[in-house]
C-alpha positions in Angstrom: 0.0 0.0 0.0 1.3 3.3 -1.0 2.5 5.4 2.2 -0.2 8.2 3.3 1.1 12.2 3.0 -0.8 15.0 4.5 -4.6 15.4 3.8 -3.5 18.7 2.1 -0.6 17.4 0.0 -2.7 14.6 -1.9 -5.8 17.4 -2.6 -3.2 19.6 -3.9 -4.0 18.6 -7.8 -7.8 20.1 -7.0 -6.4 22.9 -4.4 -7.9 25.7 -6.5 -11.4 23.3 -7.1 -11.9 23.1 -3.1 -11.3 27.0 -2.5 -13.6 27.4 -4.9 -16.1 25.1 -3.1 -15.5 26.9 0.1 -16.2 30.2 -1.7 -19.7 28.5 -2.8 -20.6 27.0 0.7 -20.1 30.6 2.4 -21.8 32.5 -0.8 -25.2 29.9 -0.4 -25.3 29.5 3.4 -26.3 33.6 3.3 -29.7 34.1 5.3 -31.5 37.3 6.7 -31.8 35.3 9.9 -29.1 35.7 12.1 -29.2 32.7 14.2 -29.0 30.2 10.7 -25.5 32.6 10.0 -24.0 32.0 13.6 -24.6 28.0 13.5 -23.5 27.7 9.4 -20.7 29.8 10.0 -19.5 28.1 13.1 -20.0 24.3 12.1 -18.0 25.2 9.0 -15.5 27.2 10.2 -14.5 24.2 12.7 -13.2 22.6 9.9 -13.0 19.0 8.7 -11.8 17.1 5.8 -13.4 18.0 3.1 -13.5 14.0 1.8 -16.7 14.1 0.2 -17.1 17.3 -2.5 -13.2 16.3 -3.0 -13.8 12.3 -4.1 -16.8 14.2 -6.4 -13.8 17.3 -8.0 -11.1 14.6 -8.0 -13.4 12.0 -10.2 -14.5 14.6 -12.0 -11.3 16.2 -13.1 -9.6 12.4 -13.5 -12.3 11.6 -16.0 -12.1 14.7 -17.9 -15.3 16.9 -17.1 -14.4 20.4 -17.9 -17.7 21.9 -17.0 -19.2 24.5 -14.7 -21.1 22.6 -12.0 -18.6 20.7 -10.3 -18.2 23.5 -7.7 -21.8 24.0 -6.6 -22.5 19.9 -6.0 -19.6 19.5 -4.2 -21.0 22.4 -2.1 -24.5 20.4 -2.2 -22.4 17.5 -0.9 -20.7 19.3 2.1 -23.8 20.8 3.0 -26.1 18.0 3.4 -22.9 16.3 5.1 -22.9 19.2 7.4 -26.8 19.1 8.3 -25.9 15.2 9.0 -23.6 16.5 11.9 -25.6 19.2 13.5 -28.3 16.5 13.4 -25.6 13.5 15.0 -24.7 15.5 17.3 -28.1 16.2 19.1 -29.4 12.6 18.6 -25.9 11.5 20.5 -25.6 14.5 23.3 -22.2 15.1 21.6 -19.8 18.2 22.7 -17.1 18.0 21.1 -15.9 17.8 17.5 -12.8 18.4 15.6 -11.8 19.5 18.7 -14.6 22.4 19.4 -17.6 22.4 20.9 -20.8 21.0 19.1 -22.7 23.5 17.6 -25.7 22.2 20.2 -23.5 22.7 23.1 -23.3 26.5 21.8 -26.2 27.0 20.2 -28.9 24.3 22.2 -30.8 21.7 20.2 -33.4 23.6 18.6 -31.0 25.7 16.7 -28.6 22.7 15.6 -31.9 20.8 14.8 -33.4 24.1 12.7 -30.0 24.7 11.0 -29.6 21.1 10.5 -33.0 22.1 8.2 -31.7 24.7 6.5 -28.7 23.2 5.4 -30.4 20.1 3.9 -33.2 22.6 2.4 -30.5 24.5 0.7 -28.8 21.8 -0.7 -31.8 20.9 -2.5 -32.0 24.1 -4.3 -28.8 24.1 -5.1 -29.3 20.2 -6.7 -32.1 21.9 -9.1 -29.3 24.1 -10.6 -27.7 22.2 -13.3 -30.9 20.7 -14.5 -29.7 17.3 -14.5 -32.7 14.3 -13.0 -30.0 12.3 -12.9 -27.7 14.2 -10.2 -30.9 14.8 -8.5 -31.7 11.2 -8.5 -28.6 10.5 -6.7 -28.4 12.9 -4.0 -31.9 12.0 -3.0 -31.7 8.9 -2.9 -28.6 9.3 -0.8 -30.0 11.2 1.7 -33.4 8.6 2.3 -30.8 5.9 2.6 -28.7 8.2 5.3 -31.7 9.0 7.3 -32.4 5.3 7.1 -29.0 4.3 8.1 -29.4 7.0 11.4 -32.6 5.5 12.4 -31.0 1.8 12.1 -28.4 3.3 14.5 -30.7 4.3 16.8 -32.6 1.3 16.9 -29.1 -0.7 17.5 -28.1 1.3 20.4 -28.0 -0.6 23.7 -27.9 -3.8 21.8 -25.1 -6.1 22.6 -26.4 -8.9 19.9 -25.6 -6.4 17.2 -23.4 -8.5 14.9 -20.4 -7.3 11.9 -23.0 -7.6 9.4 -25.8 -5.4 10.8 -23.3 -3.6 12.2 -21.5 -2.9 8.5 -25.0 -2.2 6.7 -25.6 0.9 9.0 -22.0 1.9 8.0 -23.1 1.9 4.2 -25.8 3.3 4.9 -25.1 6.5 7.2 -21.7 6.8 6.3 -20.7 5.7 3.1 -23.5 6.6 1.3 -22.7 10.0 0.8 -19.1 9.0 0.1 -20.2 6.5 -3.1 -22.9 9.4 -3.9 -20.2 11.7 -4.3 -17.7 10.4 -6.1 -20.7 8.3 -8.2 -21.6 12.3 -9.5 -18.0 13.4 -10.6 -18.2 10.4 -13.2 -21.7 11.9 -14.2 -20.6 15.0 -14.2 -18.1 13.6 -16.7 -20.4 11.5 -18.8 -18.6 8.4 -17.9 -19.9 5.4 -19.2 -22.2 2.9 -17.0 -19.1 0.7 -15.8 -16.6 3.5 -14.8 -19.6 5.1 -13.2 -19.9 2.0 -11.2 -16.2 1.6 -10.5 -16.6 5.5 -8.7 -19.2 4.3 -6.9 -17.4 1.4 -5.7 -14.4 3.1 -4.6 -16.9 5.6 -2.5 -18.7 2.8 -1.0 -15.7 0.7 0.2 -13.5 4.1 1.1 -16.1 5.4 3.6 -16.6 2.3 5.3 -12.8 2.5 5.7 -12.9 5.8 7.3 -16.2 4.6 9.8 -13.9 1.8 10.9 -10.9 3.7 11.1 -13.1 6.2 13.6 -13.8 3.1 15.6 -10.7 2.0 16.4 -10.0 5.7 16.7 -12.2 6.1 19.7 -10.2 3.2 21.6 -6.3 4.3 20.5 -6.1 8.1 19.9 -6.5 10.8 22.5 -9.0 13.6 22.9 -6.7 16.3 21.9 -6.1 14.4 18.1 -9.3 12.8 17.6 -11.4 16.0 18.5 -13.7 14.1 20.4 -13.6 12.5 23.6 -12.7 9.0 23.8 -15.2 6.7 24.5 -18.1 8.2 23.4 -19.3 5.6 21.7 -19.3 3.3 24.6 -20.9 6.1 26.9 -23.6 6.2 24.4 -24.4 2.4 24.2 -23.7 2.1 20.7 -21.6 -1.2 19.7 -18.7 -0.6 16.7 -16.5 -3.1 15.8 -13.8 -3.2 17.8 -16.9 -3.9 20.6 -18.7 -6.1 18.4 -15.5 -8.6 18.4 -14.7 -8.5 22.1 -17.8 -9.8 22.6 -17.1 -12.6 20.5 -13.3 -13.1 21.6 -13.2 -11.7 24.8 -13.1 -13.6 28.3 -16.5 -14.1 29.9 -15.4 -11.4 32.3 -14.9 -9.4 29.3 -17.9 -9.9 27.6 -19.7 -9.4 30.7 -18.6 -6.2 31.2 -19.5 -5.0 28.0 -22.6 -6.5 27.3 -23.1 -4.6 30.6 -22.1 -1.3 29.5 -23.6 -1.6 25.7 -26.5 -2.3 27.7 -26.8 0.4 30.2 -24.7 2.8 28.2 -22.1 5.3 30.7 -18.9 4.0 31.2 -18.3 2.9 34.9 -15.9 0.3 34.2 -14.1 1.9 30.8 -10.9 1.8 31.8 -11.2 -2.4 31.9 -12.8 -2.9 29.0 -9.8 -0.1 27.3 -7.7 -2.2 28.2 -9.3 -5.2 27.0 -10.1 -3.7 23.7 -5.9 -3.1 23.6 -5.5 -6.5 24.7 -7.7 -8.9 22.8 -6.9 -7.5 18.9 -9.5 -5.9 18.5 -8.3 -3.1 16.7 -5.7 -5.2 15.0 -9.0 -6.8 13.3 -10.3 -3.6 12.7 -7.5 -2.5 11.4 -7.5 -5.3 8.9 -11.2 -4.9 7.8 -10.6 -1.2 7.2 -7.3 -2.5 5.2 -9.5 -4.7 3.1 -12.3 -2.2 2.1 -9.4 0.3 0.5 -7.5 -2.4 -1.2 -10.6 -2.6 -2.6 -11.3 0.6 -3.2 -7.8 0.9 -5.0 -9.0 -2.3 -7.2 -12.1 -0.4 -8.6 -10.3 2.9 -10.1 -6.9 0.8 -11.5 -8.4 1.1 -15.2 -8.9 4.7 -14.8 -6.3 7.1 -17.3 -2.8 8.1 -15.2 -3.2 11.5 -14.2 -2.4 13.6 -10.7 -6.4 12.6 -9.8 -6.1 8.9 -9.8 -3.0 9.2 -8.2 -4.4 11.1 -5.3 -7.4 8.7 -5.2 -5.2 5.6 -4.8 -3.3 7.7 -1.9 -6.3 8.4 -0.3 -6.2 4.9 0.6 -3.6 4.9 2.4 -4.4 7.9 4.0 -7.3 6.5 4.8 -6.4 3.5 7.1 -3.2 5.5 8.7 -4.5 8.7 10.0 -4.9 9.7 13.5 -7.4 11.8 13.6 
């Protein structure tokens, strides 16, 4: 696998593309309400990525589109990615992300909630703009199957029989939808044909579930301070990720009493044991390898794409991918 570089050094082929996109986010998230400027402004100026609209530019530019939409969907695709967060975050009581408070910590719920509206809204008018049934087919379709993947999320939480294959279809559904979605539009955009549109889409799907299960074993190996987000969260919150899923199945009894028990009653009384259990058991080894597997993958479905600077920072997102830290 090629060795990861810096989130900015492998988007540097479509550096000018993603100002342009931020350009577009700040120019559509204008409103005569105040509060809906103070919560847009602030979720976005946290930060963040930017993996989505740049999987939909870096397809697009690597299979030639030379158009004038590419900008405002990859703002359509932040934004709804966005309203997801505001949205996350109330559902889960979250505080912090990339390392600042949640917008509902600052704002309350009804405003992250309302916002969260606004955003997804907004994105919709900006879908209509290049006229294309197709590209709106997509992104709604995406977003039903993200809202379906949330409310299968909720109805997992506290449920220690959760197994990897429930577990993985709420990962392609909440968060690799929007991932294949994305970069399934750049080949649109592009006219691709039906089987290069499918290999985009392909690489989406399998590189978001990398990053979900690179965020799992994330919240039991990194620290607050990297990861943005306190550690444990999804333990305090009952919810059951991988690296949970198989110490239940390879732990000691003790083990897997303990975190049936916690699963169960969410909170964390006894976090520090099942920490060290979750170090101790290879759990995140196995994640590690799953999340391996799903950008080899990924790599496989873009290898007939032309040589350029795109492909080439596709194939090193996948690396990046399974080696970041935060």
């Amino acid at each position: 696998m090629l060795i990861s570089t810096s989130i900015s050094s492998l988007l540097a082929p479509i550096a000018e593309d993603m100002a342009q996109v931020d350009r577009v986010i700040r120019t559509q998230l204008a409103s005569d309400v105040s509060l809906i400027q103070d919560v847009s402004k602030y979720i976005i100026g946290a930060g963040g990525k930017r993996l989505r609209p740049a999987l939909l530019l870096l397809f697009a530019r690597a299979l030639g589109y030379e158009g004038a939409h590419h900008h405002l969907l990859a703002a359509v695709v932040e934004c709804i990615h966005t309203a997801t967060l505001l949205h996350d975050d109330v559902v889960d009581d979250s505080t912090l992300r990339r390392g600042h408070h949640t917008a509902n910590t600052v704002f309350g719920n009804p405003a992250s909630v309302l916002v969260g509206d606004f955003l997804y809204s907004r994105a919709f008018q900006m879908m209509v703009v290049p006229g294309n049934i197709r590209v709106m087919q997509i992104l709604a379709d995406a977003t039903n199957t993200i809202a379906e993947g949330e409310v299968l999320q909720l109805l997992n939480m506290h449920d220690p029989a959760l197994n990897q294959a429930r577990y993985l279809q709420v990962i392609r559904f909440k968060t690799a939808k929007l991932f294949e979605a994305a970069a399934r539009l750049g080949a649109v955009l592009a006219q691709a044909n039906a089987s290069t549109e499918e290999a985009a889409a392909k690489y989406g799907q399998h590189i978001g579930t990398a990053f979900q299960l690179i965020d799992d074993l994330l919240d039991y190996s990194a620290d607050a301070a990297s990861l943005g987000k306190n550690i444990g969260d999804d333990l305090r919150e009952g919810k059951s990720t991988l690296p949970l899923i198989f110490l239940l199945e390879h732990g000691t009894p003790e083990q897997q009493a303990l975190t049936r028990q916690a699963i169960e009653e969410g909170g964390t009384p006894h976090f520090d044991k099942i920490y060290a259990a979750i170090q101790s058991s290879g759990a995140l080894d196995y994640t590690q390898k799953c999340a391996e597997r799903e950008v080899d993958a990924a790599a496989a479905a873009i290898a007939q794409l032309p040589a350029s600077p795109f492909q080439n920072s596709l194939l090193e997102l996948c690396a990046f991918s399974v080696q970041r830290q935060s």
